[in-house]
C-alpha positions in Angstrom: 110.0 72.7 128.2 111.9 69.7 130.1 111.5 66.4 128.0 113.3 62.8 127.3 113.6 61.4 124.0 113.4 57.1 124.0 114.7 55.1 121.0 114.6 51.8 120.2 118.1 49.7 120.5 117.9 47.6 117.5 119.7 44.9 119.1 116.8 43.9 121.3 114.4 44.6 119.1 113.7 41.1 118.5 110.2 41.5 117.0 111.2 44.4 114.6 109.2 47.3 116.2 111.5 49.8 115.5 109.5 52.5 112.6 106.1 50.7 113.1 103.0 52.9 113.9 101.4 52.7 117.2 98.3 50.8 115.7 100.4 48.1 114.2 102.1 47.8 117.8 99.0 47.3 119.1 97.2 44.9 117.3 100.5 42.8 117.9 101.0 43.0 121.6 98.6 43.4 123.9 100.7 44.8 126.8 101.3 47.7 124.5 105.0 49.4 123.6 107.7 47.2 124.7 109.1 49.7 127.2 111.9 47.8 127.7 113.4 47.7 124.1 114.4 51.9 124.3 117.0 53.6 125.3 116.9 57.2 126.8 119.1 58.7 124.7 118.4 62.5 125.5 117.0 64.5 128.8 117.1 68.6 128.3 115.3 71.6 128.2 114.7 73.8 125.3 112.6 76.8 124.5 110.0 74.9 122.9 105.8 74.8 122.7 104.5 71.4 121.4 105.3 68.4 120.1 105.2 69.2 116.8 108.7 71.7 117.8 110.3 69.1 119.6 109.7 66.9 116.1 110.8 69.7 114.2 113.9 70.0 116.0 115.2 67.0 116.5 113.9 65.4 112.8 116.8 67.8 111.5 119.4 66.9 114.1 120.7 69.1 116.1 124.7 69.8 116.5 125.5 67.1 119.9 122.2 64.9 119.3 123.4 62.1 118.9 120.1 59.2 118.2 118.8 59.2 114.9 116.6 61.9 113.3 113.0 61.5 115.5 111.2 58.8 113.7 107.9 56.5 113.9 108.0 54.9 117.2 110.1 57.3 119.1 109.1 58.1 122.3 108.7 61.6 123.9 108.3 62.0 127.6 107.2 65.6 128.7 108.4 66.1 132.2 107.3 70.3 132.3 105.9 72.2 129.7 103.2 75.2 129.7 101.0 73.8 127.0 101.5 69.8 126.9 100.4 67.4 129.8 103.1 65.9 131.1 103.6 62.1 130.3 104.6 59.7 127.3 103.9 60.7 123.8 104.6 57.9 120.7 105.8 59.6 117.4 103.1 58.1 115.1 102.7 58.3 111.3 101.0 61.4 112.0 101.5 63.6 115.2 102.0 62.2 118.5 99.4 59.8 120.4 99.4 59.5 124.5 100.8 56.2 125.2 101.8 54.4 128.3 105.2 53.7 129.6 107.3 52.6 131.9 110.6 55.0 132.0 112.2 52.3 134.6 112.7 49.6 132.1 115.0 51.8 129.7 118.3 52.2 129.6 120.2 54.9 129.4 122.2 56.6 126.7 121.7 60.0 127.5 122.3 63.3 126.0 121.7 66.0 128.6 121.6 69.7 127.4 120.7 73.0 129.1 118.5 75.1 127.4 121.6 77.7 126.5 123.0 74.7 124.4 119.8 73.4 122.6 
């Protein structure tokens, strides 16, 4: 699986979005998640099968991650993967809900790793 994993910069989260569910998000902006208020802060590939394993992984930290454990309004992008469409995925309370995104408006603080390193 090839994926990104977004993150809010707290320093330009000026309406405190940062570990709010998707629903709260929504019912206080209509445009939907602020794109614009993440960072990429890690592109690789790793031997993984869902969403729930990227979660798993990256909740504990893994040695050369360097964004916080995945949290509540993290942002996955799926890029290839046998058993996940590709696209945006917002880390909710519970699971992972299909969101929409634009990638362009991020900036970057990226972590690349090969799937030998992950």
């Amino acid at each position: 699986m090839r994926f990104r994993i977004y993150q809010i910069d707290l320093s330009r989260d000026a309406r405190h979005m940062a570990f709010v569910d998707l629903e709260t998000v929504l019912s206080c902006h209509d445009s939907g998640v602020d794109s614009g208020i993440y960072d990429c802060i890690y592109d690789g590939i790793a031997d993984l099968h869902d969403l729930e394993d990227v979660y798993a992984l990256f909740n504990s930290r893994p040695a050369g991650f360097t964004g916080h454990s995945l949290s509540v309004s993290d942002v996955v992008e799926i890029i290839t993967a046998d058993e996940i469409v590709p696209g945006f995925y917002y880390c909710d309370s519970i699971g992972f809900k299909r969101i929409t995104f634009d990638s362009s408006k991020t900036r970057d603080r990226v972590h690349k790793e090969t799937e030998e390193q992950a």
